[in-house]
Every structure is written in structure tokens, then in C-alpha cells.
C-alpha positions as CSV (number, residue, x, y, z in Angstrom):
1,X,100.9,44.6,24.2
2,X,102.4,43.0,20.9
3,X,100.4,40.0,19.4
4,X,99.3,39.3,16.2
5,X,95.5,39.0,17.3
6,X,95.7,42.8,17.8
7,X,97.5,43.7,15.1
8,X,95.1,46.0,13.4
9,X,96.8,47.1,10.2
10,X,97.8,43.5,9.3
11,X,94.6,42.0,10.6
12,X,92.9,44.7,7.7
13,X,95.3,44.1,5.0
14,X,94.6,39.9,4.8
15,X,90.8,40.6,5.4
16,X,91.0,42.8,2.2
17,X,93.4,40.2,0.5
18,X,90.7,37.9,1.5
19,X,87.7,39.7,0.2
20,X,89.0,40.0,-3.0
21,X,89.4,35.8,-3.6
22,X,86.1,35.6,-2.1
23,X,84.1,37.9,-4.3
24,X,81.0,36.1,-5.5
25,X,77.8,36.8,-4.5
26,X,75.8,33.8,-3.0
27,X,72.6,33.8,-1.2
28,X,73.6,31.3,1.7
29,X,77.6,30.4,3.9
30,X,78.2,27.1,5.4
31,X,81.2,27.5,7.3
32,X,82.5,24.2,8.1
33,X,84.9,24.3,11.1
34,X,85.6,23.6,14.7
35,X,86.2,25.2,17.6
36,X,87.8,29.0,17.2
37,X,87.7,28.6,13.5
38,X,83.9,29.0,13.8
39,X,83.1,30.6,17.3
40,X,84.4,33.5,16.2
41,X,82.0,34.7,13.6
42,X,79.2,32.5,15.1
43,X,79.6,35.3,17.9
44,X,79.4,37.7,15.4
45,X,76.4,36.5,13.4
46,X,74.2,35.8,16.6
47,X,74.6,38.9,18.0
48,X,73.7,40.3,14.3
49,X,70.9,38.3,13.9
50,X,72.3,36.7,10.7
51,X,70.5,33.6,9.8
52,X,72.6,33.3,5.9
53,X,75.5,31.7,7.8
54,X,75.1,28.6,8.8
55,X,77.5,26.6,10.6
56,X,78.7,22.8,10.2
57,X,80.4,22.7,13.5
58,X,79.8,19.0,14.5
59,X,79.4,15.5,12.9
60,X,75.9,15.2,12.8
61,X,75.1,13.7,8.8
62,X,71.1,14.1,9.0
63,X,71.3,17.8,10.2
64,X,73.7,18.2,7.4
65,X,71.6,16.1,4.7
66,X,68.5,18.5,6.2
67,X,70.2,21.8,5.7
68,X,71.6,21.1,2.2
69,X,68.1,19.9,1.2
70,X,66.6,23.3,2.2
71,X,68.7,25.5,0.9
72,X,69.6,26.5,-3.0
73,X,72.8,24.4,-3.4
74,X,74.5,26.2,-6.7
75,X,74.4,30.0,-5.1
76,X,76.1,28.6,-1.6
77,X,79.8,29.0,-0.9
78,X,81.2,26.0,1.2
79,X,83.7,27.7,3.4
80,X,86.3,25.0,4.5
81,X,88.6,26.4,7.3
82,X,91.1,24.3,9.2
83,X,94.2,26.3,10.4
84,X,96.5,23.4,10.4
85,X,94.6,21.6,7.8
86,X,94.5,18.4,9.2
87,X,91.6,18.2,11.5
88,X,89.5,15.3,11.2
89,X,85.7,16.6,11.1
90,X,86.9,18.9,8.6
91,X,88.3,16.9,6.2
92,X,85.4,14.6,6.8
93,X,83.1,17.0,5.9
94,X,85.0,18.0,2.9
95,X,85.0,14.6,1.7
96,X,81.0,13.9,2.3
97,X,80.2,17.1,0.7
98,X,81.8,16.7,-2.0
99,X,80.8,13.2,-2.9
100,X,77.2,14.2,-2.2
101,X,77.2,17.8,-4.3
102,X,79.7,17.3,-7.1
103,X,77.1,16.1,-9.6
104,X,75.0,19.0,-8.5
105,X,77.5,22.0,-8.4
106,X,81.4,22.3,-10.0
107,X,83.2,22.4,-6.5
108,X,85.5,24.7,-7.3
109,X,83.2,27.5,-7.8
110,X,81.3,26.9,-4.5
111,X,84.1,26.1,-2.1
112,X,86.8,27.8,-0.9
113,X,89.4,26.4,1.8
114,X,90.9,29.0,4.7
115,X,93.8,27.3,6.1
116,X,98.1,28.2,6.8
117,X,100.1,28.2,3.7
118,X,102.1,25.0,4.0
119,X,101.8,21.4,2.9
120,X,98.1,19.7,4.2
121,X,95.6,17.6,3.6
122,X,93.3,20.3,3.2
123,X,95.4,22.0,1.5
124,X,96.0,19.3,-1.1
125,X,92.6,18.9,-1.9
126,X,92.1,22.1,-2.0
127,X,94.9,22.0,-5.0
128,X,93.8,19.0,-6.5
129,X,90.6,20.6,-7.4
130,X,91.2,23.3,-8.1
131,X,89.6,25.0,-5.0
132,X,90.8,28.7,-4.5
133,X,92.8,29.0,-0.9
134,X,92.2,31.9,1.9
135,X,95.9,32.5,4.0
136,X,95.0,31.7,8.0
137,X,97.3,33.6,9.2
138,X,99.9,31.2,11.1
139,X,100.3,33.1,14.2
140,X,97.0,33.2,15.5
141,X,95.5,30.7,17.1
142,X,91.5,29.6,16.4
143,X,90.0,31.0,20.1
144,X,92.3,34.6,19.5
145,X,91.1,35.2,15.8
146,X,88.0,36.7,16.1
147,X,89.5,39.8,14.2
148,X,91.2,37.9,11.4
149,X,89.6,36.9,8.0
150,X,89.0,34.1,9.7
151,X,86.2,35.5,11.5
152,X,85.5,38.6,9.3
153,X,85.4,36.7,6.2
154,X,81.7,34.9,6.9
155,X,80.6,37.0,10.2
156,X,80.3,39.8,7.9
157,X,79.8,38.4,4.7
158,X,76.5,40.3,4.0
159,X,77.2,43.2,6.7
160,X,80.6,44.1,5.4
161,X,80.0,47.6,6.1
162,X,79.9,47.0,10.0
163,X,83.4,45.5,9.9
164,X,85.6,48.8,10.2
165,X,83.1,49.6,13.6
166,X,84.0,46.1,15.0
167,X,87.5,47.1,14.9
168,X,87.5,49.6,15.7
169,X,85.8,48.4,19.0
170,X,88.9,45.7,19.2
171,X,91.5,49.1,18.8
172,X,89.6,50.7,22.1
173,X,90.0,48.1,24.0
174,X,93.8,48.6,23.4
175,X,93.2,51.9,25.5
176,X,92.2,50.0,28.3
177,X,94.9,47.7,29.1
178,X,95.1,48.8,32.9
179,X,91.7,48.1,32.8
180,X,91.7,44.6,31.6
181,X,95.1,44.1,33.5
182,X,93.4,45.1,36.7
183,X,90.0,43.0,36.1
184,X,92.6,39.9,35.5
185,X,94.0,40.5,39.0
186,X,90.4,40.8,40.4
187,X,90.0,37.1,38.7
188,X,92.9,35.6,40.0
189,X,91.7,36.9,43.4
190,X,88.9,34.8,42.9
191,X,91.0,31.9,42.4
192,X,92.8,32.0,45.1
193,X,90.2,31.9,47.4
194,X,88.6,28.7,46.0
195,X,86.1,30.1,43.1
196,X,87.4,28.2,40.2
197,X,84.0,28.5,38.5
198,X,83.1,31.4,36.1
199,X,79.1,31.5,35.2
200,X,78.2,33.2,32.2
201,X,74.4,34.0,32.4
202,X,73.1,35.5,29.1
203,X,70.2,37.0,28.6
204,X,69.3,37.7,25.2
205,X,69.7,34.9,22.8
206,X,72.0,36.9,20.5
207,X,74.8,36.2,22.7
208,X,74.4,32.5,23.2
209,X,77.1,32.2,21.0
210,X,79.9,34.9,22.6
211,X,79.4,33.1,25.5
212,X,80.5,30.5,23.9
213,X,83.3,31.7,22.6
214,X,84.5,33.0,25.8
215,X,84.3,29.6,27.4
216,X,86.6,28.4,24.6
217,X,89.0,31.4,25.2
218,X,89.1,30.7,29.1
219,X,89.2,26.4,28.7
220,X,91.9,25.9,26.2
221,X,93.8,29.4,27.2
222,X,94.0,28.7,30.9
223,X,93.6,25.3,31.4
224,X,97.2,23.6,31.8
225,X,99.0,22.1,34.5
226,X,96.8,21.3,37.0
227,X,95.2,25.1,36.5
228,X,92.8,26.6,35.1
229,X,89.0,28.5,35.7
230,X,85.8,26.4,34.8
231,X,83.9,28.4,32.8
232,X,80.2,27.3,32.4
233,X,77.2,28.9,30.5
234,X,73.6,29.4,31.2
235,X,70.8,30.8,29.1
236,X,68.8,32.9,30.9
237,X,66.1,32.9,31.7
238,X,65.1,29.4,31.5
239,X,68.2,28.2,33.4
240,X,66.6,30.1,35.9
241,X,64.0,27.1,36.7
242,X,67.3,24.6,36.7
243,X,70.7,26.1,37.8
244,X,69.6,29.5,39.7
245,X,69.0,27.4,42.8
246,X,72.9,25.6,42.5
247,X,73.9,29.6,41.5
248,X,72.8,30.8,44.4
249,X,72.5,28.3,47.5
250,X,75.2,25.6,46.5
251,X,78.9,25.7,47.0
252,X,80.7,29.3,47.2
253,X,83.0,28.3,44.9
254,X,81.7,30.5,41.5
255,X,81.6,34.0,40.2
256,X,79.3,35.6,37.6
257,X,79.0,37.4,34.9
258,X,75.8,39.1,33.5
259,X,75.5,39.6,29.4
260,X,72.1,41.4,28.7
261,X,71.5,43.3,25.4
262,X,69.9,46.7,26.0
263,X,67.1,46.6,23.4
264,X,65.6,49.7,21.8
265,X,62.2,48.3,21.2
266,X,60.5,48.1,24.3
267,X,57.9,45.5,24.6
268,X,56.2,43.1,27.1
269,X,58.7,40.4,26.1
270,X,61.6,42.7,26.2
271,X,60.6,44.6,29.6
272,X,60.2,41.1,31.0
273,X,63.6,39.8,30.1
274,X,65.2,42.8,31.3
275,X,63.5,43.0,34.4
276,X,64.5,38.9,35.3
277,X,68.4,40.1,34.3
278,X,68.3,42.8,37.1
279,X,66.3,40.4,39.8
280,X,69.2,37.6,39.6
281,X,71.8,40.5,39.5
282,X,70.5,41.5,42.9
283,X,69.9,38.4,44.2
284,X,73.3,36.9,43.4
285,X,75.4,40.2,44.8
286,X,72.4,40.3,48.3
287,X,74.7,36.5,48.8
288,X,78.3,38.5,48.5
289,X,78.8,36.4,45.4
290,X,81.3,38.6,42.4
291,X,79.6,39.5,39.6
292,X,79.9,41.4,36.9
293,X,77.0,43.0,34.5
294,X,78.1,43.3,31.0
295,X,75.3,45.4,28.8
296,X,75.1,45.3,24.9
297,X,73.2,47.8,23.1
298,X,71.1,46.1,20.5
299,X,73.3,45.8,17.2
300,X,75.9,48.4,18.4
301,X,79.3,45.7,17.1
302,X,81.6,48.6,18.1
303,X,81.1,47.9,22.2
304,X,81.1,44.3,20.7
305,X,84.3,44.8,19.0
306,X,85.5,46.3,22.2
307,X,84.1,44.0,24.5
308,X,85.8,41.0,22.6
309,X,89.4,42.6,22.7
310,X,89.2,43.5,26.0
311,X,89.0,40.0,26.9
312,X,91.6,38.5,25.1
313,X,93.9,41.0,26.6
314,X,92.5,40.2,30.0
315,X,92.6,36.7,29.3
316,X,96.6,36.9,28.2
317,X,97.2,39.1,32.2
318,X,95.5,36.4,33.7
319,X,97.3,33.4,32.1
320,X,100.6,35.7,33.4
321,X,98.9,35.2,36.9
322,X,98.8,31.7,36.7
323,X,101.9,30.5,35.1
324,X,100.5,29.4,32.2
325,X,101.1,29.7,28.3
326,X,97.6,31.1,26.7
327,X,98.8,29.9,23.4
328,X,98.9,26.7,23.7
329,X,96.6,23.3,23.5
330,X,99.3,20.6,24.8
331,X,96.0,18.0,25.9
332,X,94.4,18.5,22.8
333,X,96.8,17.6,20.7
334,X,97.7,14.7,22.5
335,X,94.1,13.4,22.1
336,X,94.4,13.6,18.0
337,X,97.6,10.9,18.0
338,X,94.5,8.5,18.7
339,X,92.4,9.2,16.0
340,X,92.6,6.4,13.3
């Protein structure tokens, strides 16, 4: 399997390229983005428990006015990532920020701008002041570049250490491409006999955010033409007292997937969690419903390196199955000809 998204030795040499632009020390990241040019390393930085990255993923000017109030302003890189440079929140935010910080900091010391070597509008600002520019690699798409310097750039930032082990997990998974070929055939099974829905049910808050990037992968990778798998996310277990009763006595029409982190410490808390995650396993298969139990150790990235390769291959098999092109965003970016 050929893409650039697994291209390992090219996917190394731009994060190293990238390192080296990006080479200050600062005590805080903002990453402003959207979509897969965030979720990516937000997957990675939950699961890590890294609370120096902070995200401006949304449009939301008194949680941005808050944050930038709490934090120390002239020791914080601005990381400004767009792949085509042109999407509106982005450019939105670059604008506000700078307005707002440029009597307080010299922009072009504190932000940076990740986007595809060609004519932009991010890119133009990013010339006109100065503002040193990260290559986003043109041939991967935002919801496939979770092992590009997209990704690696701020999700390992202050762990960079751990990068070579997530990887490496992403090179395993290459191994296993019966595997993940097999499991998309399982899926498409499902399909066809009416379960359009995938649940994700995660227990564990430090995968909140992987299961949100692997709704992203499945929406705007499979969705097309009348097609596609609804995948929906519930944080367990407090959508227990909400959605467990839909899960399991409601329509036949979903399958499941378990993501529970297997913590070393074992405590009340812990024991507790653990011991809910195996009850709704049991009680969803006891109804004949699929599912699937996925299990991260706590802070092992090399299974999570794996686990997030092995579904993007899976994901590319699938789209295969259904006659659609996993690349592509057609609906999308018919919606942006409206924006004024």
C-alpha cells in the first residue's frame, strides 16, 4: 500500500526539516486550526496528558480573550496551520491575534504558519511579516496526517523523544494489512445488513480526542454519494446515564467499539472505570450487537502509533468496498463558495 500518509522516510525527513525552523523554546503552543490540521496532535496530546498545547479550534473570541489572558504571551509560539491556506477561521484568527498581541510581542518571533508551498492568503501574510513558513506536505490530506509535521510538530513539541516510538507504531501497522483489510470487510458486512452507525465508547478521558479524530477519518473519508457510516462518540461512563439505554434497546442498526486505557496505577477510581468498560462490553455482545474492545496501555504511543495506522489503512479497504474516493471532500468544499 503506496500513500504518502505512510511514507515513513519522507514523513521523518519534513518533521526534521520542520524541527529545525521551529527551534525556540517556549513555555506554552496554540495551535490554531481546524479539522485534521488539529485532531491529529489533539489525539496525541490527550492521550499524553499534555496540557502546554492548547488548541484554537473554533470561533469562540471570549475563550480566546480568556486563554491569552492566562497565559505568558511573549514565551508562546502561535502555530498557524491551514493546508490550503485559505480557510476562513484561520485567517480570522490570524487577523484578531495579531491586532490584539502585536503591541505586546514582535509577531514574527512568536508565530509561525504550516501551510502547502504555493500562493495563499496565509501564505502572504505570512510573507508580509515576515513570519517563518513550515511546508504541509501537499499530498496529504488534514484527517490522514497524523504522522506528518503537521501532527508531530505540536503533539510532540515537549515529548519529542516519544516521536520515533509513535512511528514506529504507524510502520507495524504496515505488517498487518490483511488484518486491517479483513476488519474493513467485517465493516462493510455491517453495512450491508442495515448498521450504518459506528459507536465509539471511550473510557478514559485521554482518548476523548482519538475518538474524535476517527470520526473525522470515517465522516469526510467515507461519506459520498449517498454512502457513508455514521460514526458517533460517547464518553463513558457518563453517557452511560443518557445513550446506554438507545445503545442497547433502540434500533439494531449500530455497532461498537470499546477504547479503554489499561492503567498501571490501580485505584478506586481506576478499578471502577475499568470494571463499568467490561459490564457494557458484556451487556452489548449478551444482545448479538458487533463490537470491538480496543485497550491502550497507559502512555505506551507505540500501540497508539499502531492503532492510528492501522485505521487509516482500514479506512482506505473500506472506502474500496464502497465505491468511494477516501481523499476527497466534494460537500465541503461546495459549502466554502458561500462564505462572504
Amino acid at each position: 500500500m503506496k500513500h504518502s500518509f505512510l511514507d515513513f522516510a519522507k514523513l521523518v525527513s519534513d518533521y526534521q526539516k520542520s524541527n529545525k525552523i521551529l527551534h525556540q523554546n517556549f513555555s506554552n503552543i496554540i495551535v490554531v486550526g481546524a479539522g485534521g490540521s488539529t485532531q491529529g496532535s489533539k489525539a496525541i496530546t490527550s492521550f499524553l496528558c499534555e496540557k502546554r498545547v492548547i488548541y484554537f479550534d473554533h470561533l469562540d473570541s471570549f475563550l480566546i480573550d480568556e486563554t491569552i489572558n492566562k497565559i505568558e504571551i511573549k514565551n508562546t509560539c502561535f502555530m498557524f496551520i491551514s493546508k490550503s491556506g485559505e480557510t476562513s477561521e484561520i485567517l480570522t484568527i490570524f487577523e484578531y491575534l495579531k491586532r490584539k498581541l502585536e503591541k505586546k510581542i514582535v509577531i514574527k518571533d512568536n508565530f509561525i504558519v504550516l501551510t502547502e508551498v504555493k500562493s495563499s492568503t496565509l501564505g502572504n501574510l505570512a510573507l508580509q511579516n515576515m513570519i517563518k513558513t513550515i511546508e504541509y506536505n501537499k499530498d496529504i490530506g488534514g484527517r490522514f496526517s497524523i504522522f506528518s509535521n503537521v501532527s508531530l510538530l505540536p503533539g510532540f513539541y515537549y515529548q519529542r523523544n516519544l516521536v520515533e516510538n509513535f512511528l514506529n507504531g504507524g510502520k507495524k501497522a504496515l505488517d498487518k494489512i490483511n488484518d486491517a483489510q479483513s476488519e474493513a470487510k467485517k465493516e462493510f458486512t455491517q453495512l450491508k445488513n442495515d448498521r450504518n452507525i459506528f459507536a465509539f465508547l471511550t473510557y478514559g478521558y485521554e482518548l476523548t480526542e482519538l475518538a474524535l479524530w476517527k470520526k473525522q477519518l470515517y465522516s469526510e473519508s467515507l461519506g459520498k454519494n449517498k454512502k457513508g457510516i455514521v460514526p458517533i462518540w460517547s464518553e463513558m461512563p457518563k453517557d452511560q446515564h443518557s445513550m446506554l439505554q438507545l445503545y442497547l434497546d433502540g434500533p439494531d442498526n449500530i455497532y461498537f467499539e470499546i477504547l479503554g486505557i489499561d492503567y498501571e496505577e490501580i485505584n478506586m477510581i481506576n478499578m471502577t472505570l475499568t470494571n463499568h468498560m467490561n459490564a457494557t462490553f458484556q451487556s452489548i455482545t449478551e444482545k448479538d450487537f458487533p463490537c470491538k474492545m480496543s485497550i491502550f496501555k497507559k502512555n505506551n504511543i507505540e500501540n497508539f502509533g499502531y492503532y492510528c495506522g492501522f485505521e487509516m489503512i482500514k479506512v482506505v479497504f473500506l472506502s474500496e468496498l464502497m465505491g468511494v474516493n477516501p481523499f476527497d471532500q466534494p460537500a465541503v468544499d461546495n459549502q466554502k463558495k458561500y462564505l462572504n
